[in-house]
KOLNURO-824049 format. One record per residue (C-alpha): residue in one letter; x, y, z; residue number from 0. Coordinates in steps of 0.5 Angstrom, whole numbers, plus 500, padded with zeros to 3 digits. Example, Ala and Ser with C-alpha at 12.3 -4.5 7.8 and 13.67 -1.06 7.14 Angstrom:
<nodes>
> A | 525 | 491 | 516 | 0
> S | 527 | 498 | 514 | 1
</nodes>
This chain:
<nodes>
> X | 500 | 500 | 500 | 0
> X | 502 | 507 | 498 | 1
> X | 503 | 511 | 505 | 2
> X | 498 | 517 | 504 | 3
> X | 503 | 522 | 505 | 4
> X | 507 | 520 | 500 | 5
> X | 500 | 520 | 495 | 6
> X | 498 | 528 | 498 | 7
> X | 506 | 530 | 497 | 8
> X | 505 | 527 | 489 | 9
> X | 499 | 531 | 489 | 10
> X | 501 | 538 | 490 | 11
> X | 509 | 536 | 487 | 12
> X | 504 | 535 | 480 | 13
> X | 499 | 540 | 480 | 14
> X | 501 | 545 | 475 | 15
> X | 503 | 540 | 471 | 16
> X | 498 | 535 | 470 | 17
> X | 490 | 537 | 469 | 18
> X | 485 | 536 | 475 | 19
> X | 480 | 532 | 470 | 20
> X | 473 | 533 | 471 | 21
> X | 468 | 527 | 474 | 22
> X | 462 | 527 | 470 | 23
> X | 454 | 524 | 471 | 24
> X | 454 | 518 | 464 | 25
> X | 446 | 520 | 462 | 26
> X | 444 | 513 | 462 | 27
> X | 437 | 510 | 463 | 28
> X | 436 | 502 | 466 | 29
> X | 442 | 502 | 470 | 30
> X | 443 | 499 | 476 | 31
> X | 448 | 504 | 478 | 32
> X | 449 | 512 | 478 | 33
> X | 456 | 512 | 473 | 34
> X | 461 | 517 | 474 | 35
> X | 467 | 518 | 469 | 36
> X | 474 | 521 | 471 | 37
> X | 476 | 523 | 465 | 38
> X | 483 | 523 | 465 | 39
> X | 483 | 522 | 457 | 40
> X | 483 | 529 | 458 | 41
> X | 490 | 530 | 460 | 42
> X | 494 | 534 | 456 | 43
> X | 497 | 527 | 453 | 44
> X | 490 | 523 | 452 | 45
> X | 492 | 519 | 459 | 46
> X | 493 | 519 | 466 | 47
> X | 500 | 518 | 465 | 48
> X | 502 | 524 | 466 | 49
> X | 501 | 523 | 474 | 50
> X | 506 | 518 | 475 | 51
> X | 511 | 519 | 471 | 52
> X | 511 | 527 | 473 | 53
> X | 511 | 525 | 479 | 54
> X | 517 | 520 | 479 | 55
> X | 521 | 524 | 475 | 56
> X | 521 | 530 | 479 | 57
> X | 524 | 527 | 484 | 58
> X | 530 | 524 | 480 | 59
> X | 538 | 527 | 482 | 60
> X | 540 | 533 | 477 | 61
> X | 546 | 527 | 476 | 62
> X | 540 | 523 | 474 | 63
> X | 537 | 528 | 470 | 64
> X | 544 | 529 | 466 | 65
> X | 544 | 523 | 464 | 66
> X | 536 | 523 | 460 | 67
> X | 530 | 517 | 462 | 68
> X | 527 | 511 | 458 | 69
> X | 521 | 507 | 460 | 70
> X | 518 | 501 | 457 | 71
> X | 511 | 502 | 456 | 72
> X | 505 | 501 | 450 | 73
> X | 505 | 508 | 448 | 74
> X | 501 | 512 | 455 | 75
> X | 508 | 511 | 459 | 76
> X | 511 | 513 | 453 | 77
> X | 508 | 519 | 452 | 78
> X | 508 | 521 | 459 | 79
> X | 515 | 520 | 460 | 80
> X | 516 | 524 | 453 | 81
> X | 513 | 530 | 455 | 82
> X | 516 | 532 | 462 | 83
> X | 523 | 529 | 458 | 84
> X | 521 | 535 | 453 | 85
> X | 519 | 540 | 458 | 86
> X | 525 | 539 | 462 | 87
> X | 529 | 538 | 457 | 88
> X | 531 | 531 | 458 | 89
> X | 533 | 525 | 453 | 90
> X | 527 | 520 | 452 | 91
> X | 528 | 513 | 450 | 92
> X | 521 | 508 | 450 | 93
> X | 521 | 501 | 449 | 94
> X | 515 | 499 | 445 | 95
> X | 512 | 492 | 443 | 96
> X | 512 | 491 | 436 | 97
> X | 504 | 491 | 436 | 98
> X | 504 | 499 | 440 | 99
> X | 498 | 502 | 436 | 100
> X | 501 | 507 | 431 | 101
> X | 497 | 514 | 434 | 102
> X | 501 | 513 | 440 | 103
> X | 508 | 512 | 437 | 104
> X | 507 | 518 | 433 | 105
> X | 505 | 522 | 439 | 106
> X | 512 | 521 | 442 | 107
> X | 516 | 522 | 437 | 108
> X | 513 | 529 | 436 | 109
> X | 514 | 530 | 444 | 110
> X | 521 | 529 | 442 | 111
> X | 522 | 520 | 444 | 112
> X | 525 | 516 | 441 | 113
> X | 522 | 510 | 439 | 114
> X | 526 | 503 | 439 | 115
> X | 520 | 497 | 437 | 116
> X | 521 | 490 | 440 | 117
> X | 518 | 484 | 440 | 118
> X | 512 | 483 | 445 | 119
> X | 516 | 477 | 449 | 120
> X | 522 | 481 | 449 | 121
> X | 518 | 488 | 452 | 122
> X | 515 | 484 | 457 | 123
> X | 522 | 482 | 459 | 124
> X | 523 | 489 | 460 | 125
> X | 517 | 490 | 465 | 126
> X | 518 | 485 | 469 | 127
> X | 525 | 485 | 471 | 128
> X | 525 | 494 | 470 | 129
> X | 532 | 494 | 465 | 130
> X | 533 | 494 | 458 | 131
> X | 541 | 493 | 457 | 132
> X | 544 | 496 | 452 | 133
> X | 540 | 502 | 455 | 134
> X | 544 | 509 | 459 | 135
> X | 539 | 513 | 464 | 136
> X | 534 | 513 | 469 | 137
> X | 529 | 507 | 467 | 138
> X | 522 | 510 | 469 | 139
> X | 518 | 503 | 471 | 140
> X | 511 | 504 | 468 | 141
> X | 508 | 501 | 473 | 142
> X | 511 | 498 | 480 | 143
> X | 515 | 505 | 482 | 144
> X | 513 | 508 | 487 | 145
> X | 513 | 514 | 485 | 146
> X | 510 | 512 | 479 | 147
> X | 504 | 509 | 483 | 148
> X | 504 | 515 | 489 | 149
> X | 502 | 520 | 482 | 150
> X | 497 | 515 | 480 | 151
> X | 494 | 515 | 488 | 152
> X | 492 | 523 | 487 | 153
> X | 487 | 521 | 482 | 154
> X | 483 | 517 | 488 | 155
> X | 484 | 524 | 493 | 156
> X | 481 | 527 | 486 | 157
> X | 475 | 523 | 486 | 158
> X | 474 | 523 | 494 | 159
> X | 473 | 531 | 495 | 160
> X | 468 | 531 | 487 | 161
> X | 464 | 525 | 491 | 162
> X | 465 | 523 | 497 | 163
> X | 459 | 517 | 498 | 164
> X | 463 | 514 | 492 | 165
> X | 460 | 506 | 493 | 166
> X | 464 | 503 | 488 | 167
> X | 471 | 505 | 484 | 168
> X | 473 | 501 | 477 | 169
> X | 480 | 501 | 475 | 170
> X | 483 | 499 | 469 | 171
> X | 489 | 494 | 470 | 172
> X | 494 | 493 | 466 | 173
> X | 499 | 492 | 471 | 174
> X | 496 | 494 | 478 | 175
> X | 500 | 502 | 478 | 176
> X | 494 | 505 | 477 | 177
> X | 489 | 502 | 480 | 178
> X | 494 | 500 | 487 | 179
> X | 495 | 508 | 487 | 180
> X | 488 | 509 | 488 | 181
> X | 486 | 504 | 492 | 182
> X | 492 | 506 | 496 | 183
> X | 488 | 512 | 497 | 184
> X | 481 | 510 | 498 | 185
> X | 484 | 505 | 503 | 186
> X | 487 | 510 | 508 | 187
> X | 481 | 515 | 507 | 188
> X | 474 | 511 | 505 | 189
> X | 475 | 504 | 507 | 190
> X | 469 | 502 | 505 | 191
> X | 468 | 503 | 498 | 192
> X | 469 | 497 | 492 | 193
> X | 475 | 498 | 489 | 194
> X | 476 | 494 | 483 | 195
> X | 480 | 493 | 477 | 196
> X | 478 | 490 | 470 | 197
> X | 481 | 487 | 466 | 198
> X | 480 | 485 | 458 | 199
> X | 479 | 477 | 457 | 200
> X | 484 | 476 | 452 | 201
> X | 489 | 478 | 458 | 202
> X | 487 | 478 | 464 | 203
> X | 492 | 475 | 469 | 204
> X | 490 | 479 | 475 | 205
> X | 482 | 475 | 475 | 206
> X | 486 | 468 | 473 | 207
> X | 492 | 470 | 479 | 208
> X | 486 | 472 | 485 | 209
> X | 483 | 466 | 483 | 210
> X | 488 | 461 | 485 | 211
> X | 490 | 464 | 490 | 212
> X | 497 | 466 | 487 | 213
> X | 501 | 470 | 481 | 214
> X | 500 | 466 | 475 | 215
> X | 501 | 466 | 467 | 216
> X | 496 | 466 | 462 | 217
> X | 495 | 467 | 454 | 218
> X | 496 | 473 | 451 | 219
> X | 492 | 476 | 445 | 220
> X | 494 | 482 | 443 | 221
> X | 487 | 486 | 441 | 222
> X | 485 | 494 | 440 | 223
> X | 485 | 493 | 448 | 224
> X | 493 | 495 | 448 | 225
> X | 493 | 499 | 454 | 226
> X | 491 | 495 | 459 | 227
> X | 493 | 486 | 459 | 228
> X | 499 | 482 | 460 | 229
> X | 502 | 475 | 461 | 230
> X | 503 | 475 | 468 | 231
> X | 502 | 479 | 475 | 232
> X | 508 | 482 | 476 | 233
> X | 511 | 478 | 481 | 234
> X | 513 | 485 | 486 | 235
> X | 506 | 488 | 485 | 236
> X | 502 | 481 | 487 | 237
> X | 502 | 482 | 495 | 238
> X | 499 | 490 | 495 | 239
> X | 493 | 488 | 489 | 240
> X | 491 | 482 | 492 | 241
> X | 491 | 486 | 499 | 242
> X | 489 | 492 | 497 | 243
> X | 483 | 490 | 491 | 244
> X | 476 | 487 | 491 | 245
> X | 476 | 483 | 485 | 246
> X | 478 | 484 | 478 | 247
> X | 472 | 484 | 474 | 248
> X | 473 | 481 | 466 | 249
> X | 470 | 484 | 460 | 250
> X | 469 | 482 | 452 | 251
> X | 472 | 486 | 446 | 252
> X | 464 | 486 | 445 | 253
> X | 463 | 490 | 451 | 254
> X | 469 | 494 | 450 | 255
> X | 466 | 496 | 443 | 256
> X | 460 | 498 | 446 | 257
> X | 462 | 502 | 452 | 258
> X | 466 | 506 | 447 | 259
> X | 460 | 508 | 442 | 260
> X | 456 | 508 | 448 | 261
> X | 461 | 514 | 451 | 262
> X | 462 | 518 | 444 | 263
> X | 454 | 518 | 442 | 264
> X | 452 | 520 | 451 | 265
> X | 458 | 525 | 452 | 266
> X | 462 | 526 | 448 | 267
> X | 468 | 523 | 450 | 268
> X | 473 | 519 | 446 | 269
> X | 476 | 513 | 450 | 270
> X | 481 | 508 | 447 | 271
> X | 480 | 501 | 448 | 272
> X | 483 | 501 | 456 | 273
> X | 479 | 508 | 458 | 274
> X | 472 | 504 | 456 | 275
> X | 473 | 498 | 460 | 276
> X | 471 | 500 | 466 | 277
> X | 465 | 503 | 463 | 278
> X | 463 | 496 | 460 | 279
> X | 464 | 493 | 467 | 280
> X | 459 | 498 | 470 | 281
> X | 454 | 498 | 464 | 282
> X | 454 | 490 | 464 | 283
> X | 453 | 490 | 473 | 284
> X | 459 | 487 | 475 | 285
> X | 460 | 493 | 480 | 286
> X | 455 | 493 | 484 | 287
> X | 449 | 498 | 486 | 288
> X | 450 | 504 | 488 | 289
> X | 455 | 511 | 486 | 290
> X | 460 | 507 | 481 | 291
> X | 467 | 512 | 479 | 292
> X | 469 | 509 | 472 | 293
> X | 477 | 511 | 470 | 294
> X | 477 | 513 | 463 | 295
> X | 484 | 512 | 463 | 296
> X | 486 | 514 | 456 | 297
> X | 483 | 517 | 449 | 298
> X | 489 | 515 | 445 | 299
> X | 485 | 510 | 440 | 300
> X | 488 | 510 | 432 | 301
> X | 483 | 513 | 428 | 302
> X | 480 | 507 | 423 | 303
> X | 479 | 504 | 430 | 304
> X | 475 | 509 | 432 | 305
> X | 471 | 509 | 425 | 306
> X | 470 | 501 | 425 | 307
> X | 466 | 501 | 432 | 308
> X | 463 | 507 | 431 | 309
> X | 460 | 504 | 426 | 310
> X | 458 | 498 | 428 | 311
> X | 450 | 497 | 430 | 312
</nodes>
């Protein structure tokens, strides 16, 4: 669990660079709960990973600044990371799995990233053992950093002053950072609210591991869901998400489609695949009755994927 403090201290360090998003009532009629969005696909990088990275990077030595960051991510951390580097004046690096969606890779190159394409196994290697050889700088883990995860943390203080009587709060999960940034929140102040993730089923380690009671791997399919998903729990994330969620909810790619047309047609807002996850877990009940606060983690889906759902019946 991250210490209050540390997600208080991440919150004022981060303010005037990130955006405090908005928390917005979904117009829907025949649901069995009230679903609020946090709409972090409004960060000025289209994700919620400006937070963490922000967060961890200003906390870095000049001597560690001079030698510039890299991270290993899909594209959110990517851009994240990139963003700040730009604002700083830093060198960036971002590792990506050779299935990262083109519209991501193209926003961090124009923040000034350079962009080194692996394979998925070879990516994933590089999450779970938090190095790339070959690679000089400061690594940012998109994930399991906890620095990283105190920045996420203030998403869950934000939520907690806009609504207060929140019953329920669903989280996409691709690694746990996000998710066990919030959750550490909500456990220190409001114990009581639910707090899930949710996972896509082409990729959902977390749902599989809480059931057999310990980490566990599974098969991977890669989908237009690439912001959330992966092989296996990390291994130095297990004992705080099993600790500190409530479940982990699984959707299909079908629900995932239409809580995206769901959410351009009823408020306008686009999500990428990751971002209306939660919004699918909500609308189909798994969450529960109640006031539910979805994570809209991102906005950055490519374009002709966007166009195919949207015209779908």
């Amino acid at each position: 669990m991250i210490p209050l403090r540390e997600i208080e201290a991440a919150a004022a360090r981060i303010a005037d660079a990130v955006v405090r998003t908005p928390l917005l009532r979904l117009p829907i009629e025949g649901s069995a709960c009230k679903i609020y969005l946090k709409l972090e696909n409004l960060q000025p990088i289209g994700s919620f990973k400006l937070r963490g990275a922000g967060n961890a990077i200003a906390q870095l030595y000049e001597a560690e600044l001079a030698r510039g960051v890299y991270t290993a991510s899909a594209g959110n951390m990517a851009q994240g990371v990139a963003w700040h580097a730009r604002r700083l004046g830093l060198s960036c690096r971002v590792v990506v799995p050779d299935h990262a969606p083109e519209t991501k890779l193209a926003a961090v190159r124009r923040l000034g990233g350079k962009v080194i394409k692996v394979p998925f196994d070879r990516w994933w290697e590089i999450i779970v053992s938090g190095e790339c050889q070959g690679l000089d700088g400061r690594f940012i883990h998109p994930v399991s950093d906890p620095a990283v995860m105190a920045g996420n943390g203030a998403i869950g203080l934000e939520i907690l002053e806009d609504l207060p009587d929140v019953d329920a709060v669903v989280i996409p999960y691709g690694g746990g950072g996000l998710s066990s940034g919030i959750a550490s929140a909500f456990r220190a102040l409001k114990p009581t609210t639910r707090i899930y993730a949710v996972e896509v089923e082409t990729a959902a380690p977390l749902a599989a591991s809480l059931q057999r009671g310990k980490p566990v791997a599974v098969d991977y399919t890669a989908s237009f869901v690439d912001g959330i998903g992966g092989k296996s729990v990390l291994p130095e994330m297990w004992a705080m998400v099993s600790g500190l969620l409530d479940g982990s909810l699984v959707v299909s790619l079908d629900e995932v489609r239409s809580a995206i047309r769901l959410l351009a047609e009823r408020q306008r807002v686009v999500a990428e695949g990751a971002g209306a996850a939660s919004v699918a877990a909500a609308l189909a009940g798994s969450a529960g009755a109640g006031k539910v606060v979805c994570v809209v983690s991102g906005g950055n889906i490519e374009r002709h994927v966007l166009a195919e759902i949207l015209a779908q019946p």
